[in-house]
KOLVEXGU-949917 format. One record per residue: residue number from 1; residue in one letter; chain; x negated, y, z of N, C-alpha, C in turn. Coordinates in nm, 3 decimals, padded with zeros to 5 digits. Example, Ala and Ser with C-alpha at 12.3 -4.5 7.8 and 13.67 -1.06 7.14 Angstrom:
% residues 2
   num   residuo   cadena      n.c1      n.c2      n.c3     ca.c1     ca.c2     ca.c3      c.c1      c.c2      c.c3
     1         A        A   -01.319   -00.569    00.780   -01.230   -00.450    00.780   -01.320   -00.330    00.780
     2         S        A   -01.285   -00.225    00.708   -01.367   -00.106    00.714   -01.290    00.003    00.787
% end
This chain:
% residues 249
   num   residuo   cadena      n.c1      n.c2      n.c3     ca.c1     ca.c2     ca.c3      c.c1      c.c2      c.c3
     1         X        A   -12.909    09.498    04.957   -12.844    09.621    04.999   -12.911    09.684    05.120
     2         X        A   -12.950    09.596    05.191   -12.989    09.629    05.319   -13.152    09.641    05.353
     3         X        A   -13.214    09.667    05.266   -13.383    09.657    05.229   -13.411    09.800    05.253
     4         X        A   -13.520    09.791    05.355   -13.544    09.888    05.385   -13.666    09.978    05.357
     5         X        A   -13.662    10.114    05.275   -13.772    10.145    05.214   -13.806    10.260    05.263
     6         X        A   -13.952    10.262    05.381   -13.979    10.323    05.491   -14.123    10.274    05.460
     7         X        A   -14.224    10.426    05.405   -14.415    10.388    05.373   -14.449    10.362    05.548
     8         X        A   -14.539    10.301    05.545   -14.627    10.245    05.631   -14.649    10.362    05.680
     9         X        A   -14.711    10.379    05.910   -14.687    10.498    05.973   -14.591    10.588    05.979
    10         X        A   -14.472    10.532    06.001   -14.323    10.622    06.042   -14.248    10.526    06.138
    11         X        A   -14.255    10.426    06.169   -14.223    10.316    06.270   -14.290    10.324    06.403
    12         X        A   -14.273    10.339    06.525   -14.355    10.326    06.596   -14.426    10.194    06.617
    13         X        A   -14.533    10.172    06.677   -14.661    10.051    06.663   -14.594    09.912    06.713
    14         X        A   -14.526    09.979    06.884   -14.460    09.884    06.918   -14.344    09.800    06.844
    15         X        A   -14.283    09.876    06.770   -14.169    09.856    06.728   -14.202    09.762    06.608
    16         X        A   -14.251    09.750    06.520   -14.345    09.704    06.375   -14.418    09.587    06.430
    17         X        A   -14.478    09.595    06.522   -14.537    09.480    06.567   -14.456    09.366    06.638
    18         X        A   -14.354    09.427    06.720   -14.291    09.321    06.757   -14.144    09.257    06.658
    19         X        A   -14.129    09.306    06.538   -14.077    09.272    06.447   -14.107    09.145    06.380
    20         X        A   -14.259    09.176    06.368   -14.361    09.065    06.284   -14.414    08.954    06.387
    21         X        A   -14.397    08.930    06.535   -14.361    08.855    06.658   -14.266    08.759    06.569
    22         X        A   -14.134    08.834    06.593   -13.993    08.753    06.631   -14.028    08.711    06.476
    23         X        A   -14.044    08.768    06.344   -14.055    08.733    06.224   -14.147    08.571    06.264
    24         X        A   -14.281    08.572    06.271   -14.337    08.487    06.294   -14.307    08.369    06.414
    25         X        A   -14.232    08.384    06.508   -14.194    08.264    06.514   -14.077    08.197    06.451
    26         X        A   -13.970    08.258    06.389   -13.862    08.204    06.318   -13.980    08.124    06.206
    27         X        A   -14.019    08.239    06.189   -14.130    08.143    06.023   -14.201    08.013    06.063
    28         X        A   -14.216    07.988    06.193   -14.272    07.861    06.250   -14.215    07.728    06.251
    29         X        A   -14.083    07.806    06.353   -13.968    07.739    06.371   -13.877    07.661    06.214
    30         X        A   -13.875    07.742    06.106   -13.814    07.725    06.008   -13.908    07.658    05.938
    31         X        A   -14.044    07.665    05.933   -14.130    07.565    05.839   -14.137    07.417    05.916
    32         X        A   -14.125    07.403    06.034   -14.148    07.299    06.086   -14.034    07.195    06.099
    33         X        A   -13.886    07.311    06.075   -13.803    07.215    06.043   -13.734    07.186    05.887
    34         X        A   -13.854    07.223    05.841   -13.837    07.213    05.656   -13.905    07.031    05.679
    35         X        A   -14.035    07.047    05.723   -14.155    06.938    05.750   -14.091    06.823    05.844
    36         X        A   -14.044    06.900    05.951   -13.948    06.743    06.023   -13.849    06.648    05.917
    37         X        A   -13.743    06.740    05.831   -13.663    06.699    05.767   -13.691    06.628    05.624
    38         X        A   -13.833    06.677    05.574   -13.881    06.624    05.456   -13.812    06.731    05.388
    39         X        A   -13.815    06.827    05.354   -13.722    06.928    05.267   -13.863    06.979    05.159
    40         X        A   -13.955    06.945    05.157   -14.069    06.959    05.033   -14.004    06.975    04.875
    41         X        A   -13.911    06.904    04.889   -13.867    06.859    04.727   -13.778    07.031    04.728
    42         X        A   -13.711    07.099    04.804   -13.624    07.219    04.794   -13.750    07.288    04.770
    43         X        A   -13.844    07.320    04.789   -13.911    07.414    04.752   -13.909    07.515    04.658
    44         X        A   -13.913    07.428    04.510   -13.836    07.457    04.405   -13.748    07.566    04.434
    45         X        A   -13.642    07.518    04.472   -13.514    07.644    04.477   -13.517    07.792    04.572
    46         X        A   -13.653    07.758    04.642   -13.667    07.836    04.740   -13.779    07.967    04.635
    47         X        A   -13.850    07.884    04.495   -13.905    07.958    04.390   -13.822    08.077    04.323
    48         X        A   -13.716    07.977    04.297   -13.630    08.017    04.194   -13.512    08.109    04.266
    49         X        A   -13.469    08.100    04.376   -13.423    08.217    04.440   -13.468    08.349    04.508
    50         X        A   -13.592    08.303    04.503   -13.717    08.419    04.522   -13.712    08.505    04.428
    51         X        A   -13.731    08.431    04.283   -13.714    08.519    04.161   -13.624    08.584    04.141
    52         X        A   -13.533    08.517    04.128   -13.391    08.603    04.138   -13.329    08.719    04.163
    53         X        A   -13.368    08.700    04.331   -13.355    08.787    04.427   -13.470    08.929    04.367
    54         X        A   -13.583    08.883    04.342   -13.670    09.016    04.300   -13.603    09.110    04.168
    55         X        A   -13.564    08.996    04.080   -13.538    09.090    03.937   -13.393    09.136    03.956
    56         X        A   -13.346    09.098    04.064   -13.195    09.163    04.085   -13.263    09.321    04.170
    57         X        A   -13.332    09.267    04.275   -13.371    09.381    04.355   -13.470    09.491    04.282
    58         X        A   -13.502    09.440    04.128   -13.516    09.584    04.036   -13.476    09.664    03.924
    59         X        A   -13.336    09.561    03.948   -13.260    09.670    03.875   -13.154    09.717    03.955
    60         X        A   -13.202    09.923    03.962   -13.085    09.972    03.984   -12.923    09.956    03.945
    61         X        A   -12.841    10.026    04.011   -12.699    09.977    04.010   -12.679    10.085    03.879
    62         X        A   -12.740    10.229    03.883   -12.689    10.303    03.794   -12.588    10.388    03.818
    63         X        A   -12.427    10.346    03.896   -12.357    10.430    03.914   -12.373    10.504    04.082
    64         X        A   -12.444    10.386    04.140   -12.487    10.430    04.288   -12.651    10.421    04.302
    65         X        A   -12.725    10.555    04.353   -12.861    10.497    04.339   -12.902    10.392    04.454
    66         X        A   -12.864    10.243    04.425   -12.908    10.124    04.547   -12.901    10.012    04.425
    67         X        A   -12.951    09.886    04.503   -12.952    09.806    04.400   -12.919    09.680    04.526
    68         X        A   -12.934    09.611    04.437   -12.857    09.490    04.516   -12.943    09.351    04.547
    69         X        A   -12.902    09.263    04.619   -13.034    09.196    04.681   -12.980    09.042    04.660
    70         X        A   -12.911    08.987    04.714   -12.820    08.885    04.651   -12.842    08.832    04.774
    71         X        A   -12.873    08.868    04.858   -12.925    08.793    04.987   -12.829    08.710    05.061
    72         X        A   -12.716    08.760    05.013   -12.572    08.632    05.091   -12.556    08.539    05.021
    73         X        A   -12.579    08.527    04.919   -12.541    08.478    04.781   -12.706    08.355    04.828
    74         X        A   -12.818    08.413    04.826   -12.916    08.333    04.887   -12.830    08.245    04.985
    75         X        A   -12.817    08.287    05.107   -12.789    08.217    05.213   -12.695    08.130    05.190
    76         X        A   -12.591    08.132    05.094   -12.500    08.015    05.059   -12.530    07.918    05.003
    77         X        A   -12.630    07.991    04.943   -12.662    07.870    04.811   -12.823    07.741    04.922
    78         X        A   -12.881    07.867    04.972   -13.003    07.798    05.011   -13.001    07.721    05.167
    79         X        A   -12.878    07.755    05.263   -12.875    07.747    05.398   -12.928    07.876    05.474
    80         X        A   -12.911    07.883    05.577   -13.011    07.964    05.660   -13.143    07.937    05.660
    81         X        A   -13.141    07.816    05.649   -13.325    07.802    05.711   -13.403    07.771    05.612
    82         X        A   -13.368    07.771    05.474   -13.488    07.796    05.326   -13.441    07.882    05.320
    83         X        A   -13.313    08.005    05.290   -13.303    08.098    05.249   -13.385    08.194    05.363
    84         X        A   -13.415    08.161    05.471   -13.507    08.255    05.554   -13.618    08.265    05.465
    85         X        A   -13.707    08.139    05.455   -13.807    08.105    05.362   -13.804    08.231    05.197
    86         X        A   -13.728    08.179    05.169   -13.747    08.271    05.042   -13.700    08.480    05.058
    87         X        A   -13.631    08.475    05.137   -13.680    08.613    05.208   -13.822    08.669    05.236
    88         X        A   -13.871    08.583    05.355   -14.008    08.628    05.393   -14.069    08.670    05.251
    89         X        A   -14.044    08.569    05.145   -14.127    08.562    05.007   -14.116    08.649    04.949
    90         X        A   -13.973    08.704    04.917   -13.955    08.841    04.875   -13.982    08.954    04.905
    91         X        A   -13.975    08.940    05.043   -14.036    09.083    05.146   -14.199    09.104    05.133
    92         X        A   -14.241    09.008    05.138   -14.418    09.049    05.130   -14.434    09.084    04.960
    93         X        A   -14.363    09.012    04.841   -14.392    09.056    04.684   -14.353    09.197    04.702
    94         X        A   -14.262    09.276    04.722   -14.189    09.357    04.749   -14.267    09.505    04.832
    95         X        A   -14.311    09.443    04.915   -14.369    09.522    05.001   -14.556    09.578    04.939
    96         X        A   -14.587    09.495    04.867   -14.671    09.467    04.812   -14.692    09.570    04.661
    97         X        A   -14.524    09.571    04.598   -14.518    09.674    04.452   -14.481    09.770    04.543
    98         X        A   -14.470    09.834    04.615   -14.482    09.948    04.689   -14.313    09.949    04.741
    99         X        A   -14.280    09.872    04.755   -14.058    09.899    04.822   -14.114    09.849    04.956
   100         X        A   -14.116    09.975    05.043   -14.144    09.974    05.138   -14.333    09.952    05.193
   101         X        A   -14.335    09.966    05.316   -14.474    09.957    05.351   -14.479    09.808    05.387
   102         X        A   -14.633    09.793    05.428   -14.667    09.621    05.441   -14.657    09.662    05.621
   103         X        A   -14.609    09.731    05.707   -14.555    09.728    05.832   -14.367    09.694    05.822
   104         X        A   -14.349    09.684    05.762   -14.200    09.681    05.693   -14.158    09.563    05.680
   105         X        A   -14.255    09.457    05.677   -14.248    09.295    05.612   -14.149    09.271    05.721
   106         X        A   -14.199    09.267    05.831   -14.127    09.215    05.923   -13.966    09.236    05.953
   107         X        A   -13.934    09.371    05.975   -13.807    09.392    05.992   -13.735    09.414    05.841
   108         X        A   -13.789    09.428    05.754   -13.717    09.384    05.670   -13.640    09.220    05.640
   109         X        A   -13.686    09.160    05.706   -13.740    08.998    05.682   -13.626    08.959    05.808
   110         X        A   -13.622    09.029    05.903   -13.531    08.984    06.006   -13.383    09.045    05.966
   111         X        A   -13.410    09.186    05.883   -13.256    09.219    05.846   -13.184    09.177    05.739
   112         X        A   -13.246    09.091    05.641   -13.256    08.988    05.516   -13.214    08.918    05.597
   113         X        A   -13.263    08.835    05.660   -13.229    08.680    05.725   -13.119    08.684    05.805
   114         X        A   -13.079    08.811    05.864   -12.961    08.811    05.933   -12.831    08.798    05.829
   115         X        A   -12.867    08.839    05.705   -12.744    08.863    05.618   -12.737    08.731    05.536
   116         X        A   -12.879    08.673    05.547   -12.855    08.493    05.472   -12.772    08.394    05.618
   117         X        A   -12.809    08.418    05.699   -12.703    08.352    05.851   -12.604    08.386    05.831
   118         X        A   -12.523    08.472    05.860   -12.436    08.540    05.848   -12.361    08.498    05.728
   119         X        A   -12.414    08.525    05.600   -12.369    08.473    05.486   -12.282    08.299    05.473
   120         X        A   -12.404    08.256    05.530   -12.375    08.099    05.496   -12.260    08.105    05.647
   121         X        A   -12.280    08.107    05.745   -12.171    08.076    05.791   -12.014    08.126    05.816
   122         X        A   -12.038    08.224    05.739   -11.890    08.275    05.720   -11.813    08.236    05.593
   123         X        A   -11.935    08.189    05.485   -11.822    08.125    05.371   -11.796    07.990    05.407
   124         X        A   -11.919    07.899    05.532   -11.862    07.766    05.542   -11.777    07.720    05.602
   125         X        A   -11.770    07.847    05.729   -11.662    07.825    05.858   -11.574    07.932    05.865
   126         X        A   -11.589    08.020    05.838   -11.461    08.145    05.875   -11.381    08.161    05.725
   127         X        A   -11.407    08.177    05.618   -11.312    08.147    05.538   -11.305    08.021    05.508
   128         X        A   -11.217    07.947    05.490   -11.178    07.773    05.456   -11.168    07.775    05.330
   129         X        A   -11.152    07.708    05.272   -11.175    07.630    05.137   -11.093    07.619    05.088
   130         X        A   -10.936    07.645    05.125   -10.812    07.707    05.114   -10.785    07.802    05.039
   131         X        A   -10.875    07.880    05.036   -10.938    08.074    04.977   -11.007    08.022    04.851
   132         X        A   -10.947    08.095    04.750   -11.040    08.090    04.633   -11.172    08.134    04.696
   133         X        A   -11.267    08.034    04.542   -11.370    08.099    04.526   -11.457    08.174    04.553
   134         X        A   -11.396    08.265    04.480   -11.438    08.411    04.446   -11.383    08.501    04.572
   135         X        A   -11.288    08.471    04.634   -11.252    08.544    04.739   -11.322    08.554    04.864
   136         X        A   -11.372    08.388    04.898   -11.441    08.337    04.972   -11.639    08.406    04.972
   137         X        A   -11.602    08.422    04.843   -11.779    08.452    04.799   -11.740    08.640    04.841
   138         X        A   -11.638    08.665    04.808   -11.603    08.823    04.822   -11.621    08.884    04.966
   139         X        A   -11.524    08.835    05.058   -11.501    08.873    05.199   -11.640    08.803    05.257
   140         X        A   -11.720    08.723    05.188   -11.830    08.711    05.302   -11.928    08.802    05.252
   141         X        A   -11.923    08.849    05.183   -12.076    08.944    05.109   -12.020    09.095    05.166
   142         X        A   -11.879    09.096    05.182   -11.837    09.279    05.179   -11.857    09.246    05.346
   143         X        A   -11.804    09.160    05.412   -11.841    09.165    05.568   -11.913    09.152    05.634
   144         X        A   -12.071    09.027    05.552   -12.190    09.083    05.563   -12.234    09.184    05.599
   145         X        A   -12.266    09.253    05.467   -12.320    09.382    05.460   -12.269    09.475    05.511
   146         X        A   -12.102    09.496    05.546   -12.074    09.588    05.667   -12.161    09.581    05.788
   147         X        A   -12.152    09.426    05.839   -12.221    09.458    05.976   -12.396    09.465    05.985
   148         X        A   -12.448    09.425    05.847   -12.588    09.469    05.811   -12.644    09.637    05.847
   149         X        A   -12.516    09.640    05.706   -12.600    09.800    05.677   -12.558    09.873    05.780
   150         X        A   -12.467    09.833    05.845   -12.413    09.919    06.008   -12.490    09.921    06.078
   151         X        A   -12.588    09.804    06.103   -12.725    09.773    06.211   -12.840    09.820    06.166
   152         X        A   -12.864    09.858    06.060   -12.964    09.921    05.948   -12.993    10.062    05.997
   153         X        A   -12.848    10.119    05.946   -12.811    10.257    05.932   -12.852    10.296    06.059
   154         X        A   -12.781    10.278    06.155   -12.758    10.317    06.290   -12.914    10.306    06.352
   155         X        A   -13.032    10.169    06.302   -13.154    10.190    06.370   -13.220    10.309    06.296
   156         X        A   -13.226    10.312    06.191   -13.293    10.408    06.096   -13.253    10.529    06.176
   157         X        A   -13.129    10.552    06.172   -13.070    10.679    06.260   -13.162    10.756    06.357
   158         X        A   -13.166    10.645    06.430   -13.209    10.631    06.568   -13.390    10.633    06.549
   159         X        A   -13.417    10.572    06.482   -13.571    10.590    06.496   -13.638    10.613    06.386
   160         X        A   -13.630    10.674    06.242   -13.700    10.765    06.149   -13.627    10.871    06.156
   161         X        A   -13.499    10.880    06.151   -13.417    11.047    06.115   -13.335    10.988    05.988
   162         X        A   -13.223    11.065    05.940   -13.117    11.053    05.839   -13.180    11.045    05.729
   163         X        A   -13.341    11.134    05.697   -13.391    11.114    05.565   -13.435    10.986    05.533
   164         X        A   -13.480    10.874    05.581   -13.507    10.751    05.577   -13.373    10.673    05.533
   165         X        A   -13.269    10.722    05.534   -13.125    10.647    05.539   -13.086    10.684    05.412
   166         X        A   -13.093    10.836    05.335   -12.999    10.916    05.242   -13.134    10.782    05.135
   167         X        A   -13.021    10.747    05.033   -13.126    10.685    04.880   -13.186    10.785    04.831
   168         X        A   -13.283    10.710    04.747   -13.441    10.766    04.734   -13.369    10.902    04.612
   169         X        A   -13.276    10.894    04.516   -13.235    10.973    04.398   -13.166    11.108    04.514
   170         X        A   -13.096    11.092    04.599   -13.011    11.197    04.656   -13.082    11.294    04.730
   171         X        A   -13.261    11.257    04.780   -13.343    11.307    04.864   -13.491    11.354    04.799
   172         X        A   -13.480    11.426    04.669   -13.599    11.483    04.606   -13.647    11.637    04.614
   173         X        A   -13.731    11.628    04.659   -13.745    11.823    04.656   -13.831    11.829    04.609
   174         X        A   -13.800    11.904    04.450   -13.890    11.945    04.386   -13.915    12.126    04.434
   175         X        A   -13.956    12.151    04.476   -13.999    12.290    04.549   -14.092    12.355    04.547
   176         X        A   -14.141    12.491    04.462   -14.290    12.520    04.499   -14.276    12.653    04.594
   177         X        A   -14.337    12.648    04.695   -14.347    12.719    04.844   -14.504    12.761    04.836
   178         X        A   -14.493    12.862    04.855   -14.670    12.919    04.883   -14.748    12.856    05.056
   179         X        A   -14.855    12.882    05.094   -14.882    12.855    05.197   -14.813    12.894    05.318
   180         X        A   -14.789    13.023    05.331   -14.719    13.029    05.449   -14.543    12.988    05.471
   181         X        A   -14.514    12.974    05.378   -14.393    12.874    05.350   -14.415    12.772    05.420
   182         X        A   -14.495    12.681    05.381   -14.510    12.541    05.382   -14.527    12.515    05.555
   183         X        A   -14.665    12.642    05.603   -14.710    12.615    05.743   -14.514    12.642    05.853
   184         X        A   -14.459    12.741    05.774   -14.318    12.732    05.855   -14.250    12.625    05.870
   185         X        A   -14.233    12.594    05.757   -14.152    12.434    05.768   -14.191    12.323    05.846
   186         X        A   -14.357    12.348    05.844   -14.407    12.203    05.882   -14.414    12.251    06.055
   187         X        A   -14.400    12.365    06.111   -14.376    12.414    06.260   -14.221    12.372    06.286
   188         X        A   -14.118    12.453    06.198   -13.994    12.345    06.181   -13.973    12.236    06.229
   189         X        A   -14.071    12.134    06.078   -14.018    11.983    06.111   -14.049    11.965    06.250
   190         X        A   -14.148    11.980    06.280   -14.271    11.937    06.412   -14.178    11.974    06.575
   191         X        A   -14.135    12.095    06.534   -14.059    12.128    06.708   -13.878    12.096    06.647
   192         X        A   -13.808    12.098    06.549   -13.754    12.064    06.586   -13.681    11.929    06.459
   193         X        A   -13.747    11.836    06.474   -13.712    11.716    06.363   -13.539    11.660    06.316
   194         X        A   -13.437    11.715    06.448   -13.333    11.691    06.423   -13.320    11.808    06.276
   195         X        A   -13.302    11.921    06.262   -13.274    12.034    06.170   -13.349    11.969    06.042
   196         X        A   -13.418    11.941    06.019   -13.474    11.843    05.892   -13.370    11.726    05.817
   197         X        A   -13.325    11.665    05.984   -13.238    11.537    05.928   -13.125    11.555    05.873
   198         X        A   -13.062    11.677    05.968   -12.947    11.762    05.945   -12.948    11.804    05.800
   199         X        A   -13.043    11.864    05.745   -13.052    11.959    05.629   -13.052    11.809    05.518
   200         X        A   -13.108    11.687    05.521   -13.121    11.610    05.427   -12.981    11.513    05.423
   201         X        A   -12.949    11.530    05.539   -12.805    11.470    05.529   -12.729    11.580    05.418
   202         X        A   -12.675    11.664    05.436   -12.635    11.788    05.415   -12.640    11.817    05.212
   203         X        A   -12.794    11.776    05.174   -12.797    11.757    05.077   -12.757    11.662    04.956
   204         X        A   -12.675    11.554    05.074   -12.628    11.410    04.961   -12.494    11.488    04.911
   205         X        A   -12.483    11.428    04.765   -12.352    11.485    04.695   -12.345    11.385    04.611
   206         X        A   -12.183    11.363    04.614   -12.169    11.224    04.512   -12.047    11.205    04.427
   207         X        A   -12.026    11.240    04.366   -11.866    11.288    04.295   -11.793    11.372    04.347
   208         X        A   -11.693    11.349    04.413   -11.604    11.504    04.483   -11.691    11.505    04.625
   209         X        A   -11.740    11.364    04.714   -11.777    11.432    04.836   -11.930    11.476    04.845
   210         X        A   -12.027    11.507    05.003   -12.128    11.575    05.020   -12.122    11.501    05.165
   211         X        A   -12.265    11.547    05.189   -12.322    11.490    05.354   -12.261    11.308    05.379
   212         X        A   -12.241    11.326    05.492   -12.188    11.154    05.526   -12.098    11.130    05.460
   213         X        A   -11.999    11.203    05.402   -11.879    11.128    05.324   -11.942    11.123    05.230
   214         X        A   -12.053    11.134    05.113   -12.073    11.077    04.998   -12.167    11.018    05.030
   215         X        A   -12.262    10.965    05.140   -12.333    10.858    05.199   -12.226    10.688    05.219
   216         X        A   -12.132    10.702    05.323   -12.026    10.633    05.320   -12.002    10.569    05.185
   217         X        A   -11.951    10.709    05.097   -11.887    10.619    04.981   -11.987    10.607    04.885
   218         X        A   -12.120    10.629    04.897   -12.260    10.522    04.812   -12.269    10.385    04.871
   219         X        A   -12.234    10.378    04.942   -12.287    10.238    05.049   -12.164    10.159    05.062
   220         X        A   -12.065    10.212    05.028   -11.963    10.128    05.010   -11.962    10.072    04.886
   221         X        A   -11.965    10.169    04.769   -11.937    10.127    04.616   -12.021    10.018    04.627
   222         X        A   -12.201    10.053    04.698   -12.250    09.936    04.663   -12.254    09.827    04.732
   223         X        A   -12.192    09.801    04.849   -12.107    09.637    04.855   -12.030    09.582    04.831
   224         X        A   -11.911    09.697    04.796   -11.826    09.586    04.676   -11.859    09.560    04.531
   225         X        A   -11.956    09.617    04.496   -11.995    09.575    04.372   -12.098    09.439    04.380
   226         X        A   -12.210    09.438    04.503   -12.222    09.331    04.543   -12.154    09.200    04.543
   227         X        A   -12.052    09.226    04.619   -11.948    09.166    04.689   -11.851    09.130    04.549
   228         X        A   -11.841    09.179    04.451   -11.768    09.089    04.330   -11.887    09.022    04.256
   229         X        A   -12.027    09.081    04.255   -12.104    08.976    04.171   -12.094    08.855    04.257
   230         X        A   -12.146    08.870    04.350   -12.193    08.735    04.469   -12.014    08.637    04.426
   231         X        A   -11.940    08.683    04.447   -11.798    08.685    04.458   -11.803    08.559    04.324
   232         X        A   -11.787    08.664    04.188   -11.848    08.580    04.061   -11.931    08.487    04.039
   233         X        A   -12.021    08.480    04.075   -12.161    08.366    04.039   -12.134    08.259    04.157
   234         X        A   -12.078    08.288    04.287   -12.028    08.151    04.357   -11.892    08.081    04.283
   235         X        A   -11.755    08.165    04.219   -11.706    08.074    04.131   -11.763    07.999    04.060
   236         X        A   -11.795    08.106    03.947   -11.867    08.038    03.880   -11.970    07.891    03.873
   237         X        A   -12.080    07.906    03.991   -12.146    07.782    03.998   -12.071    07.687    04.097
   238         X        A   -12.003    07.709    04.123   -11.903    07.591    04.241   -11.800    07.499    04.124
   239         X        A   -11.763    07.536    03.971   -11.744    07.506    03.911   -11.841    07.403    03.841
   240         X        A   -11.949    07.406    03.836   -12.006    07.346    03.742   -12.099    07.255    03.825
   241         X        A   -12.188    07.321    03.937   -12.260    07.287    04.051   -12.198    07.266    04.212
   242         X        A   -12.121    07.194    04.252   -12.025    07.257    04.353   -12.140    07.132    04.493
   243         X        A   -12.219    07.075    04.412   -12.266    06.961    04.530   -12.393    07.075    04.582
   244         X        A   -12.440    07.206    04.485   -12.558    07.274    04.567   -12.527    07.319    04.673
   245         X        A   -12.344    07.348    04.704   -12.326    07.486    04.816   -12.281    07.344    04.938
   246         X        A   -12.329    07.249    04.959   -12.249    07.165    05.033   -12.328    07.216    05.184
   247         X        A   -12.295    07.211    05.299   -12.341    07.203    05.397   -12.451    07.194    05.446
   248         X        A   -12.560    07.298    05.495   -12.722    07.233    05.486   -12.720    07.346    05.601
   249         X        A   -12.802    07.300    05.711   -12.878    07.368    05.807   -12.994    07.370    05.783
% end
C-alpha cells in the first residue's frame, strides 16, 4: 500500500542518500543476526515471500487504482528481522521493472520495514489471542497502514508536491498544447510549484467525491481491502500452519 512510486531525480540528494545509510545499516544489523542465530535454513521463506509479495504487488485492485503489498501479512508470518530481508528483495526487483526509481530502494525499504515491525508486533502483543483470527490479522493491517500511509503521505506532501501522492490512473494528462503553451506552464510550474499541486489534487474524482475527499476514500478502500485479505490468509493459515506465526525476533 505504502510503496512509493517517485522516477529517479525528484528527491533531494541528501535526502535519498541518507535513506540508503539508515537502509544499509539495518541490512547489516539484520544479516548478522540471521548468521549469529543460524537462521540459513529460513531463507527459503524469505524466497517465497518475496514472490508473493511481487505478484500481489502486480496486480491492481481494479476498484481503487493501488494495489496491495502484503507487507504486514510478511511481517507476521516472517518476524521483523527476515521480513526486513525480503523487503529490501522486493524493493530492488521492483525498482528495477521500473515501480519507482533505483534512488527509491532505500526509503521505500525503510517504509516497508516499518509496516513489517509494526505488523508483527501488534498482532503478537497489542491484540491477544483472545481476538479472532481474522480480527487480529484485520485491526493490525488497517492500523498499520493508517500510521504508514499517514507518514508516507504527509513526507511526499512535504517534499515532491500532492502530484507524487494522487495514484498513477487519477493523474494523466493527455493534452496537446502548442509551444507557447507549454513555455507558460513550465514558467508556472517553476515560480510557482504549489498551483501545480493544487491543480492535481483538484483533479482526483472518485465516485460521488473529488480533490482530498476522493484521495481519503481511495486510500482507505484500499486498506480495508488489504486489511480483510491479510485478515483472511492469517485465519486461514493459523488453521492449518499455526506453529509458522509463533514468536520470532
Amino acid at each position: 500500500m505504502s510503496h512509493i512510486h517517485i522516477p529517479d531525480g525528484v528527491l533531494p540528494l541528501p535526502l535519498w542518500i541518507g535513506s540508503y545509510i539508515v537502509m544499509g545499516i539495518l541490512l547489516i544489523s539484520v544479516l548478522h543476526k540471521m548468521k549469529v542465530r543460524r537462521w540459513e535454513r529460513k531463507v527459503p521463506y524469505i524466497a517465497i515471500m518475496s514472490a508473493v509479495m511481487l505478484i500481489v504487488m502486480s496486480i491492481p485492485l481494479g476498484i481503487v487504482p493501488l494495489h496491495m503489498s502484503l507487507a504486514v501479512f510478511s511481517g507476521i508470518f516472517l518476524g521483523p528481522t527476515i521480513g526486513f530481508v525480503a523487503i529490501f528483495v522486493v524493493n530492488v526487483i521492483l525498482a528495477f521493472m521500473g515501480h519507482g526509481g533505483i534512488t527509491i530502494i532505500g526509503l521505500n525499504t525503510l517504509v516497508m520495514g516499518l509496516e513489517v515491525t509494526l505488523g508483527y508486533f501488534f498482532f503478537q502483543y497489542v491484540w491477544t489471542k483472545k481476538i479472532a483470527t481474522f480480527w487480529r490479522g484485520f485491526l493490525t493491517t488497517f492500523f498499520t497502514l493508517i500510521i504508514s500511509t499517514t507518514l508516507v503521505t504527509g513526507f511526499l506532501i512535504y517534499t515532491a508536491g500532492w502530484e507524487f501522492v494522487i495514484p498513477h490512473s487519477h493523474h494523466e494528462h493527455n493534452i496537446d498544447i502548442d509551444h507557447e503553451e507549454q513555455d507558460i506552464y513550465e514558467h508556472v510550474k517553476d515560480t510557482h510549484p504549489q498551483l501545480e499541486s493544487k491543480e492535481a489534487l483538484s483533479e482526483v474524482n472518485y465516485l460521488f467525491a473529488s480533490g482530498g475527499t476522493a484521495l481519503v476514500l481511495i486510500l482507505m478502500i484500499g486498506i480495508l481491502l488489504e486489511s480483510f485479505v491479510t485478515g483472511g490468509l492469517l485465519a486461514f493459515m493459523m488453521e492449518i500452519r499455526p506453529h509458522l506465526f509463533e514468536k520470532k525476533l
